[in-house]
N, C-alpha and C positions, 0 to 999 in steps of 0.2 A: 504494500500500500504506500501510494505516494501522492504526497500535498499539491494539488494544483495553485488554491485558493484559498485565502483569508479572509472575513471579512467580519469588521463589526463595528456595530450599534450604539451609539451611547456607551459604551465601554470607557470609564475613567474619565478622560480629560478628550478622547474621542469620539467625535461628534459621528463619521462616518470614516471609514478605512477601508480601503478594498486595494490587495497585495496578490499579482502574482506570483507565485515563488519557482523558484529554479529549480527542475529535476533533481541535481547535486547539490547546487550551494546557491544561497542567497544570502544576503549580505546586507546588512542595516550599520548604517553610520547614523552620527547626529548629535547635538549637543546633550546634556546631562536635562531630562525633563522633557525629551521631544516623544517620546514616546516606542523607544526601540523595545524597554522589556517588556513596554505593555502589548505589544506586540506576541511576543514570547508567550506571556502570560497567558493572553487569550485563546494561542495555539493548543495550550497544554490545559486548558478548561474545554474545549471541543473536543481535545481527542482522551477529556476524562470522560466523555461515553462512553470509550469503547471498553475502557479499564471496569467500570460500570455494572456493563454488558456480562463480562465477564468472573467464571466463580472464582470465589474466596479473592477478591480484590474491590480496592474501593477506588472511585476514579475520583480527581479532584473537581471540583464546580465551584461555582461563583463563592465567594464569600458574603454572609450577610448585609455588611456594609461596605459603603465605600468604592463599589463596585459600576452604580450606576451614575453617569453624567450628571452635574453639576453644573446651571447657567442662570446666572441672576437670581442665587438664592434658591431655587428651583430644582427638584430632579426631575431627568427625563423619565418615559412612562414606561420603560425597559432598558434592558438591556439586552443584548443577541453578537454570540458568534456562531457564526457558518463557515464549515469547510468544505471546500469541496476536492474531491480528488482527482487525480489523472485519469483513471476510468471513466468520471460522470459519477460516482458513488457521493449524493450531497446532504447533509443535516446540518442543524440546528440547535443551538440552546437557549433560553430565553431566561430571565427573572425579571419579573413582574415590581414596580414602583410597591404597587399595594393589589389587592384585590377586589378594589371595586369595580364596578360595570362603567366609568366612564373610562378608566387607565383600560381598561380593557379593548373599549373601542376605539381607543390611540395605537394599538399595536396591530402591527401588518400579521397576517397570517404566516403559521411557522409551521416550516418542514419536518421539527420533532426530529426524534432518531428511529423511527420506524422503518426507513429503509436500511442505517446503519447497522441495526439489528438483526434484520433479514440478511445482511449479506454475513455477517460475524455469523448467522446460524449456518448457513449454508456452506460457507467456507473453513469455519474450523472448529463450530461445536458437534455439528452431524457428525462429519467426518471422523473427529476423537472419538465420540460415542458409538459409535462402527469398530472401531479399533486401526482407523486408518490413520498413516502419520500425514500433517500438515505443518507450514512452516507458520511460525507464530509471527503477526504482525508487532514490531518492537518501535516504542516511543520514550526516548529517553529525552530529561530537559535538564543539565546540570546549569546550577545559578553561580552565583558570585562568593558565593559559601562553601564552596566546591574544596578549597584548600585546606579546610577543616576534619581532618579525615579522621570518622569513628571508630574506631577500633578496636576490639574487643581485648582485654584485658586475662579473660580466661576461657575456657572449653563451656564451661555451665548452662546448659540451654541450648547447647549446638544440637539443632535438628540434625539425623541423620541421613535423610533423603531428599531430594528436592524436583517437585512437579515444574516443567515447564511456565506455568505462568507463574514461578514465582519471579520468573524474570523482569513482570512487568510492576511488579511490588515497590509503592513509591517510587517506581520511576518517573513519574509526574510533578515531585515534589523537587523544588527547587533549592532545597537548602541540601545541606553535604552527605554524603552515604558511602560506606565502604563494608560498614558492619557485612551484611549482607554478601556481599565478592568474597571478604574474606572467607567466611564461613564455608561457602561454596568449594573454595579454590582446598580449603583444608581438607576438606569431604573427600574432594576428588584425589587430592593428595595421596591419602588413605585407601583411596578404590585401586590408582596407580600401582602403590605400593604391594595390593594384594594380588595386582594382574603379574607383576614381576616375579614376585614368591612364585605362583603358581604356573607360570610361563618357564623361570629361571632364569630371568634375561633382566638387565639391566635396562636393556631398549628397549625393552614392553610402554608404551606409552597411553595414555588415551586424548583424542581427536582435541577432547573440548578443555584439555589443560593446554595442550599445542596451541590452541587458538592464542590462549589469553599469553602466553611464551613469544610466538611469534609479531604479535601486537606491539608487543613491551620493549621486544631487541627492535623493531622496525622503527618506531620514534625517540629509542634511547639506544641506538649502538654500543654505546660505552656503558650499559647494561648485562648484566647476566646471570643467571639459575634463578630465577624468582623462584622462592621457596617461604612454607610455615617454618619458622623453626619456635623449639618449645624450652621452654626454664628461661628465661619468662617468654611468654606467647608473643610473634610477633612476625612482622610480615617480612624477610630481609631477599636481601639482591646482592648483587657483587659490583663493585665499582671499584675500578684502579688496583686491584687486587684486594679487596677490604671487603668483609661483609657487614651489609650497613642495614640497619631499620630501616623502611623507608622514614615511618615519622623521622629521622634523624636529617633526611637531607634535606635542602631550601624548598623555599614555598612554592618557585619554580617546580621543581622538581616535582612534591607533594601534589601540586594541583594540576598538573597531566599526566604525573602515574596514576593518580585518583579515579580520573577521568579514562584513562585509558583500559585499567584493570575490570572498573567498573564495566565499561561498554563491554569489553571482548568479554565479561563472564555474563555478561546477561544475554549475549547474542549466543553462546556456550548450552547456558542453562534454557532458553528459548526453543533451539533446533538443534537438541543434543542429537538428533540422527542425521546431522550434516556433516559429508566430510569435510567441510571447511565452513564452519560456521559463521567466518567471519564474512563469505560473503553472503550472509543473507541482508532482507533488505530492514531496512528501519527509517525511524525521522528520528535524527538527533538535534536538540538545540541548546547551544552554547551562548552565553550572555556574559559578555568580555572575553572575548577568546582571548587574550592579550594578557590577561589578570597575571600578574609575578611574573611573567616571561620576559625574558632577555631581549633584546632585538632582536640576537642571532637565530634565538629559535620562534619570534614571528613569525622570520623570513619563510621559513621551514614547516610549520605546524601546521596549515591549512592542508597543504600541500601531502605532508606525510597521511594525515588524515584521511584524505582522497583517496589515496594510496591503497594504505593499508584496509579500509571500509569501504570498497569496492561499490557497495550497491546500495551505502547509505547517501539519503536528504540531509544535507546539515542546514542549521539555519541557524547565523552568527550571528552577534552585535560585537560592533567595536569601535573603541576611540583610536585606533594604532595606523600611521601610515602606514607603518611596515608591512603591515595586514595586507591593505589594501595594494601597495604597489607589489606584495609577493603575487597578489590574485592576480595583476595586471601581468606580468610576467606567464602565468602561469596560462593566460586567454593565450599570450603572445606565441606561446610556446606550440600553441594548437594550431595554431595559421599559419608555423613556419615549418610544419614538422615536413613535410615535403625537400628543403634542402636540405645542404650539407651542413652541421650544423658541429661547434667545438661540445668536448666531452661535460663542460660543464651546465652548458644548456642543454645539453641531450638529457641529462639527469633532471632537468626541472617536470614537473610531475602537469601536461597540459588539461587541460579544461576545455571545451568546445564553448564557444558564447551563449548558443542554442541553451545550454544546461545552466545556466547563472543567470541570477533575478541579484540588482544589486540598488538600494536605495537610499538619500540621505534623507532624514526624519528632522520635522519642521515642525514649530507649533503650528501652521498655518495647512501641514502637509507633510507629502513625501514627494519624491524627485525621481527619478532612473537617474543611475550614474553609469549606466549602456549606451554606448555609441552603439547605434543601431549598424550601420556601416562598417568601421570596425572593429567592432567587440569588445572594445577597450573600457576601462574604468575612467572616469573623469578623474583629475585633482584635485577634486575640491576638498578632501581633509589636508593636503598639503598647504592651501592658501595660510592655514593657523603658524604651520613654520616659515614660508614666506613672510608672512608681514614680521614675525618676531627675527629673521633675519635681515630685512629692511630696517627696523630699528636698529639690529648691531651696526649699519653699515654705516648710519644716518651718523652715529656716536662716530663711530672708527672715522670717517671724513671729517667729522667736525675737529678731534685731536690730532687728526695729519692737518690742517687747514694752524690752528692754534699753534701747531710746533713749528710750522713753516713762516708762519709769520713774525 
């Protein structure tokens, strides 16, 4: 399942919004207040239908307040996002001002999740309850909390088996999560351990611990053995020759191995009957993809991303030029791949235009930052370091001007 369409209603400080988004990547810039997480937000209160929909999970929705549009002291008489998808598969969510009969005849007739339903039955609860495998639809939305990583402290409460949808367990919630990977990745640890015993081989492996392995060396080369290790419990890796916690390393580090470990075990625990689970498909959203990152690895993240989550939606925000001129590079790279081209841009990870929705967010609005023609990003986050480097230049002339005189 993948996002065509965004749209909503009196949603916050959103009068009306309507976003197409990019097969692969779309891309929100914008000042602090324009409306990029709300954006986000609302994504991940439409596709808390499907979370819903489905057992033993609870999907997120509107919060009681605060929710609906505010104008001249006034709320509007609802609130509504609609998604619709690359199929044609479309609903709706609504909440209501209040319940009486005249707010009622302020709001436009609503598509409900009724066909959402119907397809979720058809497509992957029939088919379970047959005893047929399907691939699990996956919605992950890590927030700005993301660097916060819970971790459990002891074995106490460790479930020992884990059903497919628990993959999509608070993956909706935008605050931090790891508990949950961890526990998974130890589980499997222990299944590992008992395929080796019983095989007699050290190489005995299973698909869906490789996933989360292969994920981890792919954005962290200078990464290696992700393992539990126990006295005291803890998640460690190897770096520089050192085994390290990860809590132990930077925030950097913390909030994309967070991220990273996370994704690859929920697309793992999702479609444990895939040999490569990571390419199944998902909608991932990131809100600051940038958060503690270096520049260097800006340049890179989007990109490695792509890469490695083959057949995932991502849908960023970010204040980072770096962000955005790696994306610009990355369009470039798809239009040129016909020549000859040095080793270092052959390694850049291309993007086709077709697949990329890229916008900057306004109080007033939103913008395409797509050259239709081609395919490029605009600079308009760049403009913020041009003027600040007009001012150095403005200073530096006025003290060659003063020394010279």
């Amino acid at each position: 399942m993948r996002l065509q369409r965004v749209i909503l209603e009196h949603f916050r400080a959103k009068a009306l919004l309507s976003l197409e988004l990019g097969r692969r990547l779309t891309l929100l810039i914008g000042a602090n207040g324009s409306g990029k997480t709300t954006v986000l937000d609302g994504i991940a209160i439409g596709l808390g239908a499907v979370l819903t929909h489905l057992p033993n999970l609870t999907g997120l929705s509107f919060k009681k307040t605060g929710e609906i549009r505010q104008s001249n002291n006034l709320l509007a008489p609802y609130v509504r996002v609609t998604l619709e998808t690359t199929s044609g598969l479309r609903w709706d969510r609504t909440q209501r001002r209040d319940n009486s009969k005249k707010t009622a005849s302020q709001i436009a007739n609503s598509l409900g999740v009724r066909e959402l339903e119907h397809y979720l039955n058809h497509t992957v609860l029939d088919p379970l309850n047959n005893g047929n495998s399907v691939e699990l639809p996956l919605f992950v939305y890590y927030g700005v909390g993301r660097a916060l990583l819970d971790l459990p402290l002891s074995r106490k409460g460790f479930p020992k088996e884990h059903a497919p949808f628990e993959a999509l367990a608070n993956a909706l919630n935008a605050d931090s999560r790891f508990k949950s990977a961890f526990v998974w990745f130890y589980n499997k640890e222990n299944e590992e351990h008992r395929l080796q015993k019983e095989r007699r081989s050290f190489d005995a492996s299973l698909p869906e611990l490789n996933a989360v392995r292969t994920a981890l060396t792919a954005l962290f080369p200078d990464l290696s053995n992700p393992h539990i290790a126990l006295n005291p419990l803890q998640f460690v890796v190897q770096k520089d020759g050192e085994q390290l916690n990860i809590g132990q390393l930077s925030d950097g580090y913390k909030t994309l191995i967070g991220l990273v470990i996370d994704l690859s075990a929920r697309m793992a625990m999702a479609n444990p009957h895939l040999a490569e689970p990571l390419t199944a498909e998902a909608v991932v959203m990131i809100d600051e993809i940038d958060l503690h990152l270096h520049p260097s690895w800006q340049q890179r993240v989007m990109g490695d991303l792509l890469k490695t989550f083959q057949n995932t939606q991502f849908i960023i925000t970010t204040h980072s030029p770096y962000i955005v001129e790696a994306i610009n590079n990355q369009l470039k790279r798809d239009k040129v791949a016909h020549l000859a081209l040095e080793e270092d841009i052959k390694n850049l990870v291309p993007i086709a235009a077709a697949d990329v929705a890229a916008y900057v967010m306004t109080a007033a609005g939103e913008q395409s930052l797509l050259n239709t023609e081609l395919g490029l990003l605009d600079d308009t986050l760049l403009n913020y370091f041009n003027e600040l480097t007009q001012v150095y230049d403005r200073m530096r002339d006025l003290e060659w001007e003063q020394c010279c005189d």
